[in-house]
PDB file of N, CA, C and O in Angstrom:
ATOM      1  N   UNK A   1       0.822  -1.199   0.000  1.00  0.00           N
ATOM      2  CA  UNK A   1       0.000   0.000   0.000  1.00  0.00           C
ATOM      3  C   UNK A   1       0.864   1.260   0.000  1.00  0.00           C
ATOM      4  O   UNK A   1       0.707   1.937  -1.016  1.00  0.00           O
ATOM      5  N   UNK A   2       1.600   1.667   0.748  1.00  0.00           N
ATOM      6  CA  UNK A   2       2.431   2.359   0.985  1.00  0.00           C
ATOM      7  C   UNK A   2       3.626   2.650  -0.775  1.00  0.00           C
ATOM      8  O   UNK A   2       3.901   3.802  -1.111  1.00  0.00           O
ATOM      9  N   UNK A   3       4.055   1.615  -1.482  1.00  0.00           N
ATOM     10  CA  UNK A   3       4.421   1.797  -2.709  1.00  0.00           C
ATOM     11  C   UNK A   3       3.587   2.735  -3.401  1.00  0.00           C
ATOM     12  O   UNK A   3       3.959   3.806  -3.881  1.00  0.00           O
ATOM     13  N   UNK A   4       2.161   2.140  -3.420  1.00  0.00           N
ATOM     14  CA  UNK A   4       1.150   2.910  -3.860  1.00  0.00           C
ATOM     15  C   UNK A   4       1.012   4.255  -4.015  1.00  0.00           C
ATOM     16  O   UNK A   4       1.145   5.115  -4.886  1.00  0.00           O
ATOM     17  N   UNK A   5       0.654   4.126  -2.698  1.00  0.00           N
ATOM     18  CA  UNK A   5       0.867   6.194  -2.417  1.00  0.00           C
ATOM     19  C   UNK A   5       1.964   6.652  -2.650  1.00  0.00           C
ATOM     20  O   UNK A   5       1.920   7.866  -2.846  1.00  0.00           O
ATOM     21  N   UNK A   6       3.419   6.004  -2.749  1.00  0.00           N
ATOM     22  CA  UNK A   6       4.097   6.823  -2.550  1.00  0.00           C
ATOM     23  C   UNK A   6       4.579   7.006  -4.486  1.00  0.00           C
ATOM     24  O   UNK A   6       5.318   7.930  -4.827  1.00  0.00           O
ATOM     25  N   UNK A   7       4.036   6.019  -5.501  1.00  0.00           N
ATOM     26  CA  UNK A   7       4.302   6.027  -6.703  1.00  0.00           C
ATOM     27  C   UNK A   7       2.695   7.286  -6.890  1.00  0.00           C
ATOM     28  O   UNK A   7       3.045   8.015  -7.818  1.00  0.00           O
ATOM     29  N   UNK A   8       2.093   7.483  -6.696  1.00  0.00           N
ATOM     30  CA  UNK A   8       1.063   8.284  -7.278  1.00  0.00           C
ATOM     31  C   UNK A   8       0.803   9.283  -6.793  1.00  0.00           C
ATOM     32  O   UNK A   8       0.091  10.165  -7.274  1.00  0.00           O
ATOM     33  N   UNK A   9       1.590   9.278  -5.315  1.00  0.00           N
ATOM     34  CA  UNK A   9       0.924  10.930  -4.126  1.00  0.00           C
ATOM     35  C   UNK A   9       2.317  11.200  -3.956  1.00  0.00           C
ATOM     36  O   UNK A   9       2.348  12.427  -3.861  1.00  0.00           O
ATOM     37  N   UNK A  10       3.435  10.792  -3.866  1.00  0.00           N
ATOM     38  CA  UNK A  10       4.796  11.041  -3.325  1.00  0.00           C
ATOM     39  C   UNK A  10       5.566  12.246  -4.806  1.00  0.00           C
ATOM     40  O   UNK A  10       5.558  12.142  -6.033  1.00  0.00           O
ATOM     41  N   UNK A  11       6.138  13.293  -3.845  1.00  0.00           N
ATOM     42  CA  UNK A  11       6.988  14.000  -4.520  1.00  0.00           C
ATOM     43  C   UNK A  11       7.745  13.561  -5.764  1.00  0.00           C
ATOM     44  O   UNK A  11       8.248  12.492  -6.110  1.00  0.00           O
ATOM     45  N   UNK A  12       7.640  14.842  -6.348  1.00  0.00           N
ATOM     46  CA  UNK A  12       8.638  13.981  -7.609  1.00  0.00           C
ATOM     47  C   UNK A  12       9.824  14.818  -7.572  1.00  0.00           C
ATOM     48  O   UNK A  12      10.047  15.765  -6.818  1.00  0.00           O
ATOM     49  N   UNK A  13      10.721  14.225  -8.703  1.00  0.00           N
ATOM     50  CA  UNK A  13      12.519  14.940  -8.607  1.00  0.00           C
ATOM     51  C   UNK A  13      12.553  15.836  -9.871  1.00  0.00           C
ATOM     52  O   UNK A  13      11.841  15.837 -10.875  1.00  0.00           O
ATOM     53  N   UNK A  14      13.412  16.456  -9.568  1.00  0.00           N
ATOM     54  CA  UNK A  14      13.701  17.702 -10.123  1.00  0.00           C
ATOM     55  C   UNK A  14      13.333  17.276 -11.669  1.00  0.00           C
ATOM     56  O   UNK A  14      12.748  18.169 -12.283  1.00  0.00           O
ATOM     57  N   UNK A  15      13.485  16.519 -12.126  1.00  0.00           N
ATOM     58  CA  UNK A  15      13.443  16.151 -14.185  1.00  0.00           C
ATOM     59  C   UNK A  15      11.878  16.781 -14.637  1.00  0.00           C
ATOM     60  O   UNK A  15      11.551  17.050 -15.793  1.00  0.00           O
ATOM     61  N   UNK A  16      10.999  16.941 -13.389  1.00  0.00           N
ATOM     62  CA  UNK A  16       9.562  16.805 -13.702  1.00  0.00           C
ATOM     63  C   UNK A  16       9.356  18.128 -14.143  1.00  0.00           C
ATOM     64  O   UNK A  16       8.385  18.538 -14.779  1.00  0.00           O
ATOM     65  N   UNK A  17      10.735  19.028 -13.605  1.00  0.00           N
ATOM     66  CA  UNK A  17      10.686  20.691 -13.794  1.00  0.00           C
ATOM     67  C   UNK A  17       9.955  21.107 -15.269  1.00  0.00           C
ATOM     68  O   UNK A  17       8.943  21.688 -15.661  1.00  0.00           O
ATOM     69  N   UNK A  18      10.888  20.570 -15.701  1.00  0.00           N
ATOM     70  CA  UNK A  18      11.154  20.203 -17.276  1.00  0.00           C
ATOM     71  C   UNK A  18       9.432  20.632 -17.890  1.00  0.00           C
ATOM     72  O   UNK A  18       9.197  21.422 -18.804  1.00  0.00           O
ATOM     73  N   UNK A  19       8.849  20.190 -17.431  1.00  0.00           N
ATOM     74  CA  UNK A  19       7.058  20.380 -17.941  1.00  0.00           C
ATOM     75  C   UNK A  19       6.751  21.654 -17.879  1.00  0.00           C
ATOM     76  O   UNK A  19       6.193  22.155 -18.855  1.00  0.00           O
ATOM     77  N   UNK A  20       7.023  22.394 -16.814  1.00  0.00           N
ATOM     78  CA  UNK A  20       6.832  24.043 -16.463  1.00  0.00           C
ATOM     79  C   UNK A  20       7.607  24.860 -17.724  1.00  0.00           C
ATOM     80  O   UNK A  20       7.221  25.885 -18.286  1.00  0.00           O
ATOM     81  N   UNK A  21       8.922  24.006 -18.001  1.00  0.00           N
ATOM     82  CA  UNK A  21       9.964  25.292 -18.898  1.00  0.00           C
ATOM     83  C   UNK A  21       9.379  24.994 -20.316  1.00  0.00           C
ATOM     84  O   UNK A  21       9.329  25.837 -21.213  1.00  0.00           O
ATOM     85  N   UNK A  22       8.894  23.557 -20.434  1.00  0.00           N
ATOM     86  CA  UNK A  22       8.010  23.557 -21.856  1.00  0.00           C
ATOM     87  C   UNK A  22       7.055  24.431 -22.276  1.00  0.00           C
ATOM     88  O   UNK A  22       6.924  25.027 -23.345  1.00  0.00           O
ATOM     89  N   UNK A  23       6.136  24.416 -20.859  1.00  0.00           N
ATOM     90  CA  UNK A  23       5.127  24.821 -21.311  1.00  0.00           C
ATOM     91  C   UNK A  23       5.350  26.720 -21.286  1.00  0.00           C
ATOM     92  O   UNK A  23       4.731  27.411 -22.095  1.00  0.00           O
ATOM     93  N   UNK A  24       6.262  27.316 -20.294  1.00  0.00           N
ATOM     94  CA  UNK A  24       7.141  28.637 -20.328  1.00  0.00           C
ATOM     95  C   UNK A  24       7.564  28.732 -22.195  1.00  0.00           C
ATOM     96  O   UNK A  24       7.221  29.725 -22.836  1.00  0.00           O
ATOM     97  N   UNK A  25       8.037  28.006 -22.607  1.00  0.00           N
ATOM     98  CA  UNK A  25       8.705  28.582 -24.441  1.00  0.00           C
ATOM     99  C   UNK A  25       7.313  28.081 -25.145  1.00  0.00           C
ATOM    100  O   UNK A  25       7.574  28.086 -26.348  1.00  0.00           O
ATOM    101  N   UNK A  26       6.332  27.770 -25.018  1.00  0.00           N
ATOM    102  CA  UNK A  26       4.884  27.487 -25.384  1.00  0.00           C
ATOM    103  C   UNK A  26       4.605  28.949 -26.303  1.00  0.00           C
ATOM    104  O   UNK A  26       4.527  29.438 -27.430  1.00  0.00           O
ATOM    105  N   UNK A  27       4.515  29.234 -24.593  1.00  0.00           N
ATOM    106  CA  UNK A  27       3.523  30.216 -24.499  1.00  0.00           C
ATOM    107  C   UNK A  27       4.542  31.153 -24.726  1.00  0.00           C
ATOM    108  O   UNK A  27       4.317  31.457 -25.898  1.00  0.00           O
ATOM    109  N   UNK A  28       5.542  31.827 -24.363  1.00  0.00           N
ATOM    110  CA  UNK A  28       6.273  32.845 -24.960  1.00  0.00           C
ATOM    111  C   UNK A  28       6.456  32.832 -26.336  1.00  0.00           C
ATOM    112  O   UNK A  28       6.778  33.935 -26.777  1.00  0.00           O
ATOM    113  N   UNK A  29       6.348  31.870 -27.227  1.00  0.00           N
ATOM    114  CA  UNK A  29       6.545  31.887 -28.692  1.00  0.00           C
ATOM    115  C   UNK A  29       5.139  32.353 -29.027  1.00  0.00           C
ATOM    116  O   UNK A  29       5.090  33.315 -29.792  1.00  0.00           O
ATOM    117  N   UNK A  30       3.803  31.773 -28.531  1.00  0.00           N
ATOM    118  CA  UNK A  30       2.773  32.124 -28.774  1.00  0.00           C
ATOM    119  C   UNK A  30       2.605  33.295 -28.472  1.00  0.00           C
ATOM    120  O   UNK A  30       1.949  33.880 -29.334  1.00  0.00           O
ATOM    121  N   UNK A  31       2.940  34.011 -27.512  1.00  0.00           N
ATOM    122  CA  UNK A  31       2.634  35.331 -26.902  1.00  0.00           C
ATOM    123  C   UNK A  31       3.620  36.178 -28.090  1.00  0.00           C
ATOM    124  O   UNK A  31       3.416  37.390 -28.020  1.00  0.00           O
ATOM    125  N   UNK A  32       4.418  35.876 -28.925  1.00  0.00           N
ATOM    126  CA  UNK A  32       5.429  36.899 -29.389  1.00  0.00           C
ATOM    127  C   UNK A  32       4.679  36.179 -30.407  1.00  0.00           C
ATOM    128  O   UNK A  32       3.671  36.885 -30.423  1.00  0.00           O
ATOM    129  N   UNK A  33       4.459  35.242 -31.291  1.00  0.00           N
ATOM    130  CA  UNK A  33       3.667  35.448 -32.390  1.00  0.00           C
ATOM    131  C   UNK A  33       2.506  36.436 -32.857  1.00  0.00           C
ATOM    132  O   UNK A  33       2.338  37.141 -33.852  1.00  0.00           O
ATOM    133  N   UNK A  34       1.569  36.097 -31.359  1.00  0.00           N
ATOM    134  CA  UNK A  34       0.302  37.227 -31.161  1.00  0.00           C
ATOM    135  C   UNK A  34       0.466  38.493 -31.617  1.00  0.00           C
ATOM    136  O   UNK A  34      -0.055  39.103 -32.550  1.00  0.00           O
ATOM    137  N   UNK A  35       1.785  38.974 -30.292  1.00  0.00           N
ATOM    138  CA  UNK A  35       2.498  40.112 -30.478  1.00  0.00           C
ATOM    139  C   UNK A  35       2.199  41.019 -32.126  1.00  0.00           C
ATOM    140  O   UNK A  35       1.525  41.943 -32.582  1.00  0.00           O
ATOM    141  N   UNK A  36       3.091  40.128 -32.495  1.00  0.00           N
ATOM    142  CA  UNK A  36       3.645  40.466 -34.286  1.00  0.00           C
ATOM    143  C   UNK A  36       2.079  40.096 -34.984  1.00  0.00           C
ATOM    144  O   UNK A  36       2.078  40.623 -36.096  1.00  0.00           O
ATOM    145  N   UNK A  37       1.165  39.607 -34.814  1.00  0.00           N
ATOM    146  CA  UNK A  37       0.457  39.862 -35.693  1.00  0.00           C
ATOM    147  C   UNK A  37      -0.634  41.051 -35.195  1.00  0.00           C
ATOM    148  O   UNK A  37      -1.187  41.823 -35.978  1.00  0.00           O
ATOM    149  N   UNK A  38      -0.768  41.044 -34.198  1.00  0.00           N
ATOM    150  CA  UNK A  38      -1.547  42.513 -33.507  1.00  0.00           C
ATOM    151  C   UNK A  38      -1.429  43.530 -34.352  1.00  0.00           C
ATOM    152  O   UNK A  38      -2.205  44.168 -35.064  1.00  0.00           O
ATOM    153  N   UNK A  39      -0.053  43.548 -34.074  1.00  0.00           N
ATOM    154  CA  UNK A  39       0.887  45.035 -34.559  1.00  0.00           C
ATOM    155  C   UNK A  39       0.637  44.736 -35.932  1.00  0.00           C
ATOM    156  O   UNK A  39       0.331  45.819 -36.431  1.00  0.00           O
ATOM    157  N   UNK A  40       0.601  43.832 -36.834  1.00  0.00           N
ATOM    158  CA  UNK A  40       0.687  43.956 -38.830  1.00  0.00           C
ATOM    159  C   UNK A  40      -1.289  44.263 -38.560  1.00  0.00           C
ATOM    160  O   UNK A  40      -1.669  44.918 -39.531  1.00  0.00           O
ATOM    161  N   UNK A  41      -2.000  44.094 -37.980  1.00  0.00           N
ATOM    162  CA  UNK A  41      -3.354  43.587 -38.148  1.00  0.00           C
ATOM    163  C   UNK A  41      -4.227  45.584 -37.729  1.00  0.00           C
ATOM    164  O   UNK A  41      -5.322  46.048 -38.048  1.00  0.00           O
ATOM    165  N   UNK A  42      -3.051  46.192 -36.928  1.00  0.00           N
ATOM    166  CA  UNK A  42      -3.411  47.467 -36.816  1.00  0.00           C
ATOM    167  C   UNK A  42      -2.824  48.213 -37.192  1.00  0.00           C
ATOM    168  O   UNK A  42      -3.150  49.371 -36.934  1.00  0.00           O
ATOM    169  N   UNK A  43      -1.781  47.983 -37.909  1.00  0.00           N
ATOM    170  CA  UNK A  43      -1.025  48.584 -39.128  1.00  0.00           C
ATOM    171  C   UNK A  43      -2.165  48.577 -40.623  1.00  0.00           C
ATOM    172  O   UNK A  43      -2.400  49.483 -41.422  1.00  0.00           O
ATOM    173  N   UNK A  44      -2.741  47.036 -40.544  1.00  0.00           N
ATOM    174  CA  UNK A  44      -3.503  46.899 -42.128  1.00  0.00           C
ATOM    175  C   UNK A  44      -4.956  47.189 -41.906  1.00  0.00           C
ATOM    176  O   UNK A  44      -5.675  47.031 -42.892  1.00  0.00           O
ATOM    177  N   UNK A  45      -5.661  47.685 -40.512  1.00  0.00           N
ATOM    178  CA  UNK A  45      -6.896  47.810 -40.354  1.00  0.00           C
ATOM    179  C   UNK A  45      -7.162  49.096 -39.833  1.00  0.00           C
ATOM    180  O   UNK A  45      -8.238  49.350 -39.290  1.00  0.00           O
ATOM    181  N   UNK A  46      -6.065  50.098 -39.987  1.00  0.00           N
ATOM    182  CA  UNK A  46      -5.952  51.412 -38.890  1.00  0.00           C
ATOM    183  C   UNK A  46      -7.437  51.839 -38.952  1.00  0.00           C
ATOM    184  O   UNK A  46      -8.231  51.787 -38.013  1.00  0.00           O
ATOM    185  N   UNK A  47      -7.655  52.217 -40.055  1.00  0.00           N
ATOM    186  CA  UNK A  47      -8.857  53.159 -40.690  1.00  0.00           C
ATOM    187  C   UNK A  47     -10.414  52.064 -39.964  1.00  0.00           C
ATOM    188  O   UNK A  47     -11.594  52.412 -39.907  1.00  0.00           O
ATOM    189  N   UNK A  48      -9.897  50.971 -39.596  1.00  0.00           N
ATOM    190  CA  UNK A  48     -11.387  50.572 -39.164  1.00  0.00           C
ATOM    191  C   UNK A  48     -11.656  49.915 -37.805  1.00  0.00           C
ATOM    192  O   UNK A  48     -12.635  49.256 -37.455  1.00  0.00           O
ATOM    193  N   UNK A  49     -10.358  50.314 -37.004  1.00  0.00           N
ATOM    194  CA  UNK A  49     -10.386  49.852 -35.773  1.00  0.00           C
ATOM    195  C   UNK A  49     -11.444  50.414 -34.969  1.00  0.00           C
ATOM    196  O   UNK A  49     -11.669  51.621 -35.066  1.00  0.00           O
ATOM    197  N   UNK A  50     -11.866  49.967 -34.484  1.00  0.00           N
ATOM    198  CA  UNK A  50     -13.222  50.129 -33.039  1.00  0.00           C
ATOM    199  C   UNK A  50     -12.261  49.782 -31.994  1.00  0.00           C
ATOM    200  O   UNK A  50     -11.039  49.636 -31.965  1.00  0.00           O
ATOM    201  N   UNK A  51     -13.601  49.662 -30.798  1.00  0.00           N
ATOM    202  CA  UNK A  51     -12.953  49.782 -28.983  1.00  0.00           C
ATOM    203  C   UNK A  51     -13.452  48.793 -28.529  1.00  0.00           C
ATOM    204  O   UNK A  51     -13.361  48.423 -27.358  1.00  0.00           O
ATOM    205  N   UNK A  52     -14.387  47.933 -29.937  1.00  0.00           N
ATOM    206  CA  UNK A  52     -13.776  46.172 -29.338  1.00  0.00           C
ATOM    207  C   UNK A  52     -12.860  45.438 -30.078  1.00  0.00           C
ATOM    208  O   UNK A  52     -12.361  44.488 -29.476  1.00  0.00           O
ATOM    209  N   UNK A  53     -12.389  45.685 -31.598  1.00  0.00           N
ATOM    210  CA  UNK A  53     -11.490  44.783 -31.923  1.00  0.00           C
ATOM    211  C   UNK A  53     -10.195  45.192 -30.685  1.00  0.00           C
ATOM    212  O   UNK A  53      -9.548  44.276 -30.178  1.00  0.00           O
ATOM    213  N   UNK A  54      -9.984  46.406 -30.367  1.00  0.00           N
ATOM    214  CA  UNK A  54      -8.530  46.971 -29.650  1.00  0.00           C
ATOM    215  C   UNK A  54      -9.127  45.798 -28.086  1.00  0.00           C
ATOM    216  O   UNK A  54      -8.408  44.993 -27.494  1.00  0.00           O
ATOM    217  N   UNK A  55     -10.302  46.040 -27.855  1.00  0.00           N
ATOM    218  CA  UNK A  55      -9.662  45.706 -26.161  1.00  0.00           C
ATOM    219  C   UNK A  55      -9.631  43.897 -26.442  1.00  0.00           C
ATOM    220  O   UNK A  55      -8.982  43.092 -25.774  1.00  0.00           O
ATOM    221  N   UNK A  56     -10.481  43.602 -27.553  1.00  0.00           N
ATOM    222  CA  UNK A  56     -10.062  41.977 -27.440  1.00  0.00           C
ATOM    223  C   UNK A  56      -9.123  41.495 -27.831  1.00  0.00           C
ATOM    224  O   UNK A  56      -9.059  40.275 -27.685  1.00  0.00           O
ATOM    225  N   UNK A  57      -7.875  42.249 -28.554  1.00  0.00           N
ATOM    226  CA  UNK A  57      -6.647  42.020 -28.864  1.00  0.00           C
ATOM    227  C   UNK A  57      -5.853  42.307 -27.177  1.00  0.00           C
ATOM    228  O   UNK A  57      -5.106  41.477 -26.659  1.00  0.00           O
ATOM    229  N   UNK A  58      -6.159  43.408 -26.652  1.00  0.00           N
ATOM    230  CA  UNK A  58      -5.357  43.334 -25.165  1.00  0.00           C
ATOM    231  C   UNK A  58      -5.665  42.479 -24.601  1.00  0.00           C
ATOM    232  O   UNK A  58      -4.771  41.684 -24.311  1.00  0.00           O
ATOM    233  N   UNK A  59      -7.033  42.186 -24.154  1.00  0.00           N
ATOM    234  CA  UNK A  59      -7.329  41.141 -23.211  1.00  0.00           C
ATOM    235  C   UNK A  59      -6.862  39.600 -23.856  1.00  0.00           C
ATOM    236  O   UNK A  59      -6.268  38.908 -23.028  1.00  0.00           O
ATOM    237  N   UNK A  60      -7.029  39.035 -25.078  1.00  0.00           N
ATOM    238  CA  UNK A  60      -5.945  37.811 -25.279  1.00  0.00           C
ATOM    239  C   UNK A  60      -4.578  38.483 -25.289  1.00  0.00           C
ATOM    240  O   UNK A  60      -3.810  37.726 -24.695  1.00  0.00           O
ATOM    241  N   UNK A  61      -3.997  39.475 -25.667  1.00  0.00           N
ATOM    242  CA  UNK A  61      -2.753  39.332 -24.820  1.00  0.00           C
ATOM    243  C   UNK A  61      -2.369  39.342 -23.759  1.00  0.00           C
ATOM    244  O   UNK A  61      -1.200  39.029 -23.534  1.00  0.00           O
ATOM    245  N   UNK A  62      -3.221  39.703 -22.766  1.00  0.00           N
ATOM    246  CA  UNK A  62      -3.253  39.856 -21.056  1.00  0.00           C
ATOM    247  C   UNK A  62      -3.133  38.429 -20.822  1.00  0.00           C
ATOM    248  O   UNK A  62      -2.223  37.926 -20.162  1.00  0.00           O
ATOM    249  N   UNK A  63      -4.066  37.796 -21.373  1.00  0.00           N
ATOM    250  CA  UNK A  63      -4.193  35.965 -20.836  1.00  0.00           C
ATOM    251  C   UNK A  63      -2.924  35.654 -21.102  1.00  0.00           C
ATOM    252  O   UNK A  63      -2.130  35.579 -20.165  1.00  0.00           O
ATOM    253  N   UNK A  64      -2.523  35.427 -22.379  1.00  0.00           N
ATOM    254  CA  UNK A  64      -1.276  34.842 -23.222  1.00  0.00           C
ATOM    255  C   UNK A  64       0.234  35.214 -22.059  1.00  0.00           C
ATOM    256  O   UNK A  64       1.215  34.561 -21.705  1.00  0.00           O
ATOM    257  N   UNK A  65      -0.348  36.773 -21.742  1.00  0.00           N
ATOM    258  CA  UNK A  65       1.016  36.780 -21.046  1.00  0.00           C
ATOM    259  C   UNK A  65       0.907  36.061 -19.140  1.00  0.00           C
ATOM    260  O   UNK A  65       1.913  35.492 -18.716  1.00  0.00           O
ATOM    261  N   UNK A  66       0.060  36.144 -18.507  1.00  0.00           N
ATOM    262  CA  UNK A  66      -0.373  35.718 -17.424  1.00  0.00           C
ATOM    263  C   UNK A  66       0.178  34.175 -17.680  1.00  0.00           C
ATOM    264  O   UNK A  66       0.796  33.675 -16.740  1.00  0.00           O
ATOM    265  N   UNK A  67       0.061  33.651 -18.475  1.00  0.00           N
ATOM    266  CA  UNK A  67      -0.035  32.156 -18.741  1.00  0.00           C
ATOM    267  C   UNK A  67       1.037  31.991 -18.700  1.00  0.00           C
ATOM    268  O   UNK A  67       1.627  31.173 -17.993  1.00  0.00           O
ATOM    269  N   UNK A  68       1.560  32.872 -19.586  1.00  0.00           N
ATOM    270  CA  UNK A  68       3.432  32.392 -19.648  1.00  0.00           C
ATOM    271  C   UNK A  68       4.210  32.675 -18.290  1.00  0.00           C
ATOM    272  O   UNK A  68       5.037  31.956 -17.730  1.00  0.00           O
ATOM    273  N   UNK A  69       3.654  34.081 -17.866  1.00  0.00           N
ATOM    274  CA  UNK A  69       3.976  34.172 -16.370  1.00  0.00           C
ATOM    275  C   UNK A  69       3.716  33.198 -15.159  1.00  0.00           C
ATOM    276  O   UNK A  69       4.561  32.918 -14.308  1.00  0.00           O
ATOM    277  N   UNK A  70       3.059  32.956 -15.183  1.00  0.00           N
ATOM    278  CA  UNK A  70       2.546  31.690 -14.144  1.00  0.00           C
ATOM    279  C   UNK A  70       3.343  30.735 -14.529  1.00  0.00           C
ATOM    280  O   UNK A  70       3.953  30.372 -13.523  1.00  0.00           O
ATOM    281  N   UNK A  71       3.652  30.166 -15.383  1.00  0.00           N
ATOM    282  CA  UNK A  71       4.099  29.063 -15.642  1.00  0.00           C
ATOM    283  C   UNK A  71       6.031  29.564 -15.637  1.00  0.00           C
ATOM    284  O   UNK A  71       6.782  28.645 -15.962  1.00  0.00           O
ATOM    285  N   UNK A  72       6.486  30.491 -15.398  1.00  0.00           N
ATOM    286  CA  UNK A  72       7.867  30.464 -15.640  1.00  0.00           C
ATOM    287  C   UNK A  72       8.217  30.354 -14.164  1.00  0.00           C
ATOM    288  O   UNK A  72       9.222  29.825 -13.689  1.00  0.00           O
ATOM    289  N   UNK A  73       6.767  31.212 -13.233  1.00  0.00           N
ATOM    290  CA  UNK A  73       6.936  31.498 -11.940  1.00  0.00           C
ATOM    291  C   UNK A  73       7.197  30.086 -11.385  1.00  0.00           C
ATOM    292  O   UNK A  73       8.225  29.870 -10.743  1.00  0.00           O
ATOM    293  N   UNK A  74       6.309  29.141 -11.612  1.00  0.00           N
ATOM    294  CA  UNK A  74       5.928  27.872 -11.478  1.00  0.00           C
ATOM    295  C   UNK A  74       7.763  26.996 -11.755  1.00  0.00           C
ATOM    296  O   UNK A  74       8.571  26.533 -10.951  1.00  0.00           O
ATOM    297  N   UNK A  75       7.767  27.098 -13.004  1.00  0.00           N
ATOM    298  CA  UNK A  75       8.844  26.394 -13.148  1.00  0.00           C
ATOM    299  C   UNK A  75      10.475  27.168 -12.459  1.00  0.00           C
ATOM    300  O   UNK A  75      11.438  26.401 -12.435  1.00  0.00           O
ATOM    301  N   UNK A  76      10.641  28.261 -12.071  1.00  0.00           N
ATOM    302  CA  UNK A  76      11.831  28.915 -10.889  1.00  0.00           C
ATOM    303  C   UNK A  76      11.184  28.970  -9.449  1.00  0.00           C
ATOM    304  O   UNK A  76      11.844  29.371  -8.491  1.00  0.00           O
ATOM    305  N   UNK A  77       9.563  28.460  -9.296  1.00  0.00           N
ATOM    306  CA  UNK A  77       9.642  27.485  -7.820  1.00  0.00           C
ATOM    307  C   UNK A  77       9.965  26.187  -7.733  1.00  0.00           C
ATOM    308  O   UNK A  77      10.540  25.840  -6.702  1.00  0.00           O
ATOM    309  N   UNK A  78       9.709  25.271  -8.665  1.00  0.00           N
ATOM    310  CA  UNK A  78      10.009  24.280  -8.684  1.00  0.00           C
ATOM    311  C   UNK A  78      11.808  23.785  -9.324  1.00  0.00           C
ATOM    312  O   UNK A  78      12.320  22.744  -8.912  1.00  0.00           O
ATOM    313  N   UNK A  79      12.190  24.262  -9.843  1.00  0.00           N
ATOM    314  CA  UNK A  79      13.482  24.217  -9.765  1.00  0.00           C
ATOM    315  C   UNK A  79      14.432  24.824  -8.832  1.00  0.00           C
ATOM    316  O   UNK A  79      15.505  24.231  -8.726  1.00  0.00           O
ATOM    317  N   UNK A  80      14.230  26.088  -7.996  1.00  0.00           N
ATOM    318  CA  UNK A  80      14.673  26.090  -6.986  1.00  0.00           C
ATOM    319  C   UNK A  80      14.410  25.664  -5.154  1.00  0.00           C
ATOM    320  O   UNK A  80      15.151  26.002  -4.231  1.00  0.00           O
ATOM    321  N   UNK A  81      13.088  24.811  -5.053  1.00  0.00           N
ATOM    322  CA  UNK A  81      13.312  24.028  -4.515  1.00  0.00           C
ATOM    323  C   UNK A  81      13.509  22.781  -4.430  1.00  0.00           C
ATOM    324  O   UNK A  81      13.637  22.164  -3.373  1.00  0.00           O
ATOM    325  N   UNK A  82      13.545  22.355  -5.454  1.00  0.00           N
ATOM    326  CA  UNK A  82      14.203  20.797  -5.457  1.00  0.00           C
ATOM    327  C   UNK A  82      15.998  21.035  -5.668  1.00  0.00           C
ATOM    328  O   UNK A  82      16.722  20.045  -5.772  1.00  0.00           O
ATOM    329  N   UNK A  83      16.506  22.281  -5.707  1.00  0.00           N
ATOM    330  CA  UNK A  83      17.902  22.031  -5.923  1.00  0.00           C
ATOM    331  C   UNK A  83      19.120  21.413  -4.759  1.00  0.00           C
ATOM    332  O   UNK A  83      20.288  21.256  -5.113  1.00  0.00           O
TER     333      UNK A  83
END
């Protein structure tokens, strides 16, 4: 019993970090793709932008970046305490 818990509830070692820094260059490539097309998309739409295409371009970049943030935060807690 005790194997049990300790293979499915027991701490894991530092290699598991590894999932946090994946998912950290994920989302930073996604967030800098976004980025760059924002910017060409209100460069090629100036003349017809409104004050919802603008705030729903901030608010998915707000998420995009939160996400990547959380997750880098995530992966420099978890790599510096398992060191």
């Amino acid at each position: 019993m005790t194997d049990f818990m300790s293979m499915f509830f027991g701490p894991l070692d530092k290699s598991s970090c590894v999932y946090f820094l994946i998912l950290t260059i994920i989302f930073f490539i996604g967030l800098s793709i976004l980025i760059f097309n924002e910017f060409i998309f209100v460069i090629q739409n100036f003349n017809k932008l409104n004050f919802r295409m603008i705030s729903s371009g901030i608010i998915i970049l707000f998420n995009i970046f939160i996400a990547y943030f959380v997750n880098r935060l995530l992966y420099t807690m978890c790599s510096k305490s398992l060191a």
